[in-house]
N, C-alpha and C positions, 0 to 999 in steps of 0.2 A: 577266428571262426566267422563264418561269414553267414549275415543275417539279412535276412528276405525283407525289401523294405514292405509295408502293408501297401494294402491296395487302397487305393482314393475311392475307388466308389464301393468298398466296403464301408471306410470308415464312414463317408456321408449318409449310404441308404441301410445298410447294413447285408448282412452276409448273403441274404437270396433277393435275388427278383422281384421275387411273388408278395414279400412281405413289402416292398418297398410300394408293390403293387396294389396292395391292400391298404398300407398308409395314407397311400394320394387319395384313393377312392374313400376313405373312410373318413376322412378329415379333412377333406372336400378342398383340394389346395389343387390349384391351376400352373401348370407349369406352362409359362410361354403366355402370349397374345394369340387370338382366336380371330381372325378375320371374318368378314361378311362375304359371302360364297364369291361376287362378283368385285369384289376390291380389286386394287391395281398396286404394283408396286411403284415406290417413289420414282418421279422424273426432277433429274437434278441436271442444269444446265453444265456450259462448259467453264473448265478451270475452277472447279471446287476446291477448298484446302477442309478438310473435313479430322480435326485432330482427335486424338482418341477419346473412346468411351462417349462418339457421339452418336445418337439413337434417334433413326425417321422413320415413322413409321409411314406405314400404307396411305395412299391417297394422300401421297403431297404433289404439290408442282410446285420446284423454285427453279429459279432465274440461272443467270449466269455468273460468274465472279463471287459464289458464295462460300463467306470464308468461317467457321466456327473454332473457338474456344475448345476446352476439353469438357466431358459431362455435360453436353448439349442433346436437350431431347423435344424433338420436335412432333408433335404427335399429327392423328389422321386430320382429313381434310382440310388442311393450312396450307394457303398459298402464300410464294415470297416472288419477289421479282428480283432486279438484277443489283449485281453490288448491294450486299449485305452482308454485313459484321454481326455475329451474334457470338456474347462471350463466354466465357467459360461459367459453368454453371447455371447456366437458364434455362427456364422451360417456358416452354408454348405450349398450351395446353390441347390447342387443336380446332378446326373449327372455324380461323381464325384469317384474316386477311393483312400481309404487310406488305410495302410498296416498297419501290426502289431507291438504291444509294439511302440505305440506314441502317443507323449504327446502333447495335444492342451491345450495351457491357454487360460485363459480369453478373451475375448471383439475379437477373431479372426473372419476373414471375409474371407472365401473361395468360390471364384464364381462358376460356372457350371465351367465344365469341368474342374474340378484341378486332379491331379494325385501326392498323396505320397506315398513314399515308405516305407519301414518297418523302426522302429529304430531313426524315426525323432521327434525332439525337435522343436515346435511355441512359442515363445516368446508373451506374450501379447499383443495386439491392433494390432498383425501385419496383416495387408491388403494386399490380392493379388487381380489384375484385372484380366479382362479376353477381354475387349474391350480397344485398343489403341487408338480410334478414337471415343471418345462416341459421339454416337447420332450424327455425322456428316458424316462418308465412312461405305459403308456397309462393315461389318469385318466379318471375322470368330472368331465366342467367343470359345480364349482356355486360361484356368487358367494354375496356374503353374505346374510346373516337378519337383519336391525336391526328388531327389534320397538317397537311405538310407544312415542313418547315419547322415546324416544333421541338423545343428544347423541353429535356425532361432530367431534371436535378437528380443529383444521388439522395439514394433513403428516402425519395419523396413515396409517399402511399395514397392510394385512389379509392373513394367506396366505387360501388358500380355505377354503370351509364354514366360517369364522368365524358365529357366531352370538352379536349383542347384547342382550341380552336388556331388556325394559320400564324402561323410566325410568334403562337406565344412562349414563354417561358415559366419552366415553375423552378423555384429556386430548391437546393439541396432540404432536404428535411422537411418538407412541405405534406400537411397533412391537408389535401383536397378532398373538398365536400361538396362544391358545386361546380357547375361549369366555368372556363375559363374562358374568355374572350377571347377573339382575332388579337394579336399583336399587343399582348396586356402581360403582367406580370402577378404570379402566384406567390405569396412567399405567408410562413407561418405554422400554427398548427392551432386553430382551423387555418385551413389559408385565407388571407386577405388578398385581394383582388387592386392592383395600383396600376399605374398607368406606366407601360414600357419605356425606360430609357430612352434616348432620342438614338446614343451610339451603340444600342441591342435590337435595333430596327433593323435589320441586316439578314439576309440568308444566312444557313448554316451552313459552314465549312467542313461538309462532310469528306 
């Protein structure tokens, strides 16, 4: 005997239109992203490799040679430049300015207003904030400052306005709480602040 398979958007909204139509409105749930009248859609330079489940939205500009991970979402008004790796899992949260030839791994977490420069290395799972004070003093949200050349350890985590300064490093697991110097090493949890190797003096070999 042959059985009718059910319909998909019965079983999700249910059997009419109208109720489903009644739900949204009644329970105040937003289907989709809502633009601002004059938005633009994303300009994505040439030879992108863009792998699945990855999400730009409106008011981006990147570069060229831009290559993403899978579950990559990049939100409104973030610019990237040319050659950039961003991996799988990360967000940008928007808002947000990053420079050329750098390399994002995996599971990274960039709030609004972050600022990198050209030439930097993110280490996996690493987290920057952008509010010191969640959800309790009204704050001004600004993300980090990793100026070029900078190395950024896996697992390392940033409060806000953290700023790294040219050619430094922070070592994996590093919990920063202040600024880091030009060409200085971060390592800890608070991080302590030491003076760069002689042989980590070097550009990154992006």
């Amino acid at each position: 005997m042959h059985r009718q398979m059910p319909n998909i958007k019965s079983l999700l909204f249910g059997d009419q239109e109208e109720e489903w139509g009644y739900k949204r409105e009644s329970e105040n749930i937003i289907v989709g992203y809502g633009y601002k009248k004059f938005s633009k859609p994303p300009v994505i330079g040439k030879n992108p490799l863009l792998r699945s489940n990855t999400v730009i939205y409106n008011d981006v500009t990147i570069g060229d040679n831009l290559r993403t991970g899978h579950n990559v979402l990049i939100r409104e008004k973030t610019t990237i430049g040319d050659d950039v790796l961003i991996g799988t899992n990360t967000v940008i949260e928007g808002h947000s300015k990053i420079g050329s030839n750098v390399s994002i791994q995996s599971n990274v977490y960039l709030p609004k207003n972050s600022y990198i420069e050209d030439n930097v290395f993110i280490g996996p799972c690493a987290c920057f904030t952008n509010d010191r004070y969640p959800i309790r003093v009204k704050y001004k949200l600004r993300g980090p400052i990793i100026r070029q050349g900078a190395s950024i350890g896996a697992n390392s985590t940033f409060l806000s306005r953290i700023e790294v300064g040219e050619g430094a490093m922070v070592a994996a697991g590093a919990v920063v709480t202040r600024n880091v110097p030009p060409w200085s090493l971060a390592i800890g949890a608070p991080a302590r602040i030491k003076a760069l190797p002689a042989k980590l003096r070097v550009p990154n070999n992006i």
